[in-house]
C-alpha positions in Angstrom: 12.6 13.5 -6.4 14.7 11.8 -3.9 18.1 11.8 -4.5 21.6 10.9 -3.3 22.3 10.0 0.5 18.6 10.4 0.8 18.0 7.7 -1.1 20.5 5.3 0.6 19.1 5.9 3.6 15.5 5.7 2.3 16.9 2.3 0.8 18.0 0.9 4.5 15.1 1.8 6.5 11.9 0.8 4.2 10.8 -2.7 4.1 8.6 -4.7 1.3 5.2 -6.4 2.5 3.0 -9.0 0.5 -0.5 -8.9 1.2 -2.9 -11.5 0.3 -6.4 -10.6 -1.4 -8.7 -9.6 1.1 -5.8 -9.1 3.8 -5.5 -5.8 5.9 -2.7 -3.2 5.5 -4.5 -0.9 7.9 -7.6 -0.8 9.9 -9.5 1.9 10.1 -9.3 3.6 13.9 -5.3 2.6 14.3 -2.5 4.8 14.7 0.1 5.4 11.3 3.4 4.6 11.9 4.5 5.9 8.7 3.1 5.5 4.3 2.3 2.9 2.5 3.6 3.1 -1.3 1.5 0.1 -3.4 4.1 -1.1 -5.7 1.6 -3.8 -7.7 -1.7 -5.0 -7.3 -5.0 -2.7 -6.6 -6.3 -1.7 -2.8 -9.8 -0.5 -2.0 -10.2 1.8 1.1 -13.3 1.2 3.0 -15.3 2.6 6.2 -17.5 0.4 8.1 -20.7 1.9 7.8 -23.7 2.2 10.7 -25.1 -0.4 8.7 -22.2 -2.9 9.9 -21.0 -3.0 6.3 -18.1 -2.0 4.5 -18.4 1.3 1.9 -15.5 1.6 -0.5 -14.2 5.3 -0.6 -11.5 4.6 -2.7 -9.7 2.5 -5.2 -6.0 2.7 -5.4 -3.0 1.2 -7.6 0.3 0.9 -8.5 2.3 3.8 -7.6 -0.6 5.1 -5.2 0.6 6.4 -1.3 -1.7 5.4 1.4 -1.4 6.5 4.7 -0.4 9.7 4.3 -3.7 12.1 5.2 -3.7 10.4 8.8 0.1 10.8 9.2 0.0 14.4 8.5 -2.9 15.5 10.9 -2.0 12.5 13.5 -5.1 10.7 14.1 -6.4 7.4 13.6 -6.9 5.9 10.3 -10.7 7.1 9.4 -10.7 4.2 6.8 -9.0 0.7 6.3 -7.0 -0.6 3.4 -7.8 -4.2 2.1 -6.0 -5.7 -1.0 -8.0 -6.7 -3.7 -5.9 -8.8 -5.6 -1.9 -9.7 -4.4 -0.1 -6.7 -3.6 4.1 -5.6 -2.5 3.7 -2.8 -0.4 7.1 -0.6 0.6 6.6 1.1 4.2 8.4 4.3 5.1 8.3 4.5 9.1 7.0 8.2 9.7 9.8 9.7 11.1 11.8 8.7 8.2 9.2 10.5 6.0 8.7 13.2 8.2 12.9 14.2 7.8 12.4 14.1 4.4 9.4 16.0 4.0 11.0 18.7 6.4 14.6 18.7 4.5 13.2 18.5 0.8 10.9 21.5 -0.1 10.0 20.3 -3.3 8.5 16.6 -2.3 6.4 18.8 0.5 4.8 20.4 -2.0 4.4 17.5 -4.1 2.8 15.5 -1.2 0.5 19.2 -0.6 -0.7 18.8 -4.2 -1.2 15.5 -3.5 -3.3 16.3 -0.1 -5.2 19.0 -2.2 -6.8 16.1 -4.9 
């Protein structure tokens, strides 16, 4: 999808994360600064209930975005993301995403059909 200086420049400003088992990569309530791609392992996405407890929404995997539904409408998290196993997580800062998104017609509507699952 992305090609060409695009993907130089995607290449220079992501960075790679490892994230223990039972380690956050968001929390629900915070601000995104930009997606979450899971590259290995499995992530469960989980609201704190009135109950004090944790309720899994979702279960995500390789390949997966995270992020992205609180980076579009620019709010707070409503969930957190906690690795279930190991995981490498790649972060694209939001601007960086935003550009694209705004220069490449065909990953918006990609990331719409995406939004629309």
């Amino acid at each position: 999808m992305i090609q060409g200086d695009k993907l130089d420049e995607l290449a220079d400003e992501k960075t790679y994360t490892k994230y223990s088992k039972g380690e956050f990569i968001f929390k629900e309530g915070t601000r995104p600064f930009g997606i979450f791609c899971l590259n290995s392992g499995k992530v469960k996405l989980v609201k704190a209930g009135e109950d004090g407890r944790n309720h899994i929404l979702r279960l995500h995997r390789q390949g997966d975005l995270l992020g992205y539904r609180s980076l579009f409408s620019e709010t707070g998290y409503n969930a957190s993301a906690i690795a279930l196993e190991e995981c490498q997580i790649c972060f694209i800062p939001r601007e960086l995403f935003l550009k694209f998104i705004k220069e490449d017609s065909d990953l918006a509507f990609e990331l719409l059909k995406m939004l629309s699952d």
